[in-house]
N, C-alpha and C positions, 0 to 999 in steps of 0.2 A: 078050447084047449090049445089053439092052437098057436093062439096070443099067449098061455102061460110059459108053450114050448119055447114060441119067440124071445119071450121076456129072460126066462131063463136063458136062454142062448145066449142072451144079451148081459147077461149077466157073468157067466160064463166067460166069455168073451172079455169083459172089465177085469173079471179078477184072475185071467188069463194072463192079463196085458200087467196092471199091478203084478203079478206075481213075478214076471219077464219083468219090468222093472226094479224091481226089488233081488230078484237075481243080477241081474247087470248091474247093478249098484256096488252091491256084492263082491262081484267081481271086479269092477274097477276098484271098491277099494283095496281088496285083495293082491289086486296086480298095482294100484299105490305102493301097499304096505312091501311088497315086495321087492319095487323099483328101492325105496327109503331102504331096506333089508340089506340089498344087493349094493346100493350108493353105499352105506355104512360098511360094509364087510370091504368092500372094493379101498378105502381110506383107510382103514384098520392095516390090510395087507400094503398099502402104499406106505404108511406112515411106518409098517415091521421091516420093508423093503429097505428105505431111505434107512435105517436104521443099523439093521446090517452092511448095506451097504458104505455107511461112514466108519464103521468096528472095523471092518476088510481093509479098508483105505488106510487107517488109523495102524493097522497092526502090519501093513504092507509096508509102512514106512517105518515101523520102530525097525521092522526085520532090516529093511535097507540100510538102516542109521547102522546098525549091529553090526550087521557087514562090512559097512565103510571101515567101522573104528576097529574090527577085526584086522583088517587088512593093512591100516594103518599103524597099530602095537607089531603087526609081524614082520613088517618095513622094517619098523623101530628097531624092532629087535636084530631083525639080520643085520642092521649096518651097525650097530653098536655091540652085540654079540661079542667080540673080541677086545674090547674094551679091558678087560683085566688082565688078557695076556697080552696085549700091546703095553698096555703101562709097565710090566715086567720085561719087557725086551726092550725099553726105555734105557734103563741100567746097563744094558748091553752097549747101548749104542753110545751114551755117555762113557763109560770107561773106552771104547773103542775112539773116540775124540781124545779123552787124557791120555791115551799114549801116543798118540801123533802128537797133543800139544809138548808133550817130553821131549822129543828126540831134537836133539841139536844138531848140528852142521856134521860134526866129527862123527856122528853116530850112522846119522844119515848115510855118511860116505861107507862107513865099516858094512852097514847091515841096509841096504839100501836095495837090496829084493826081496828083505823080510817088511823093510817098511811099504813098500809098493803093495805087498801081500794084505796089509794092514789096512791101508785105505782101499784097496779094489774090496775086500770083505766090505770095511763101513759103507762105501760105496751102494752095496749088492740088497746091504740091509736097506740102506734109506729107497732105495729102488722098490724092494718090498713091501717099505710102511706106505711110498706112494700109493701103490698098487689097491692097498686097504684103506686106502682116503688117510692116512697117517701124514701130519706133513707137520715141520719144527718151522719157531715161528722166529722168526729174528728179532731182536728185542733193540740191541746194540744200538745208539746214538738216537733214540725216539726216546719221545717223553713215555713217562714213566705210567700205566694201562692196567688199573685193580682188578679187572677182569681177567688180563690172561699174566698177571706178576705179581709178587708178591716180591716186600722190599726187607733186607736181609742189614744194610746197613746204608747211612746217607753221609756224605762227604759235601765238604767247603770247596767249592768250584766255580769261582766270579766269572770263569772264562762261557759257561754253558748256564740253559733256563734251568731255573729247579725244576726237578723232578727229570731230569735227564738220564736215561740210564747209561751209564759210564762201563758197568762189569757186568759179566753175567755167571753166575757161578752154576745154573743149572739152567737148563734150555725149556721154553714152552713148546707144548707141542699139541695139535686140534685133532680129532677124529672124526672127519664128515661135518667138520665146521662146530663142533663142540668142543670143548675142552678136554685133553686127555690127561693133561700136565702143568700148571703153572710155572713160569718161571721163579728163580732165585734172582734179585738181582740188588745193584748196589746201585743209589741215584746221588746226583747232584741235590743242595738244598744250598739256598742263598741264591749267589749269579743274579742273569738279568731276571 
């Protein structure tokens, strides 16, 4: 009997050992599947990461862009803001020129602290349109410039290049380097 109890021991013992085998197997593959499990979840959350992270990036820069052009329209807008009522204080300043350009010598002499009063006002204003980036543009004895004049009539003048402006019946004038007013003017056509 004592060789059965052996045998069996021994037996025992084999399907002990297979069975501790076969568990450990088990388990490695289990702690496999797991590792691959954990590898896969671990990529999935990289790949969600990189993800949102370029949407954040993406949406961080449109906000930026927005804001730049915000800030840029409100620039815009403050220096040119005045734009309609400078072009009406235009008319001011033009009549305040024709009645200097009126006064003759005699007149001068009679009323000659009303005229002084005259130009110290046009004076005060063009002081003022500086102040607002306003500035008149001199036209007089330059060639003639589609951009800031507009040509009203053209004269026979051999002695000047065409397109010389000779007269100017209404002044240009820029707001912050833009146009606030084209000139009137009269050019030369023929010449050298």
């Amino acid at each position: 009997m004592t060789k059965n109890k052996k045998k069996n021991a021994q037996i025992n013992e084999t399907d002990n050992e297979i069975i501790q085998n076969e568990v450990a197997e088990q388990s490695v593959d289990s702690s496999e599947n797991a590792d691959v499990s954990e590898h896969n979840e671990l990529e999935i959350l990289k790949a969600e990461y990189d993800k949102l992270k370029d949407s954040f990036l993406r949406t961080y820069a449109e906000s930026e862009n927005i804001k730049r052009r915000c800030q840029q329209e409100i620039e815009k807008n403050s220096k040119y803001a005045i734009s309609s009522f400078a072009k009406e204080l235009l008319s001011v300043a033009d009549n305040l020129q024709r009645a200097l350009s009126a006064v003759d010598e005699q007149t001068r002499a009679n009323c000659g602290a009303f005229i002084q009063g005259v130009e110290m006002t046009q004076k005060e204003l063009f002081h003022v349109f500086e102040k607002f980036g306003i500035k008149k543009v001199d036209s007089m004895g330059k060639v003639f410039d589609p951009n800031l004049e507009r040509v009203v009539q053209e004269v026979e003048d051999s002695q000047k290049p065409a397109g010389t402006v000779i007269a100017e019946l209404q002044s240009a004038y820029t707001i912050n380097d833009r146009i606030l007013r084209e000139a009137m003017v009269i050019v030369t056509k023929g010449g050298k």
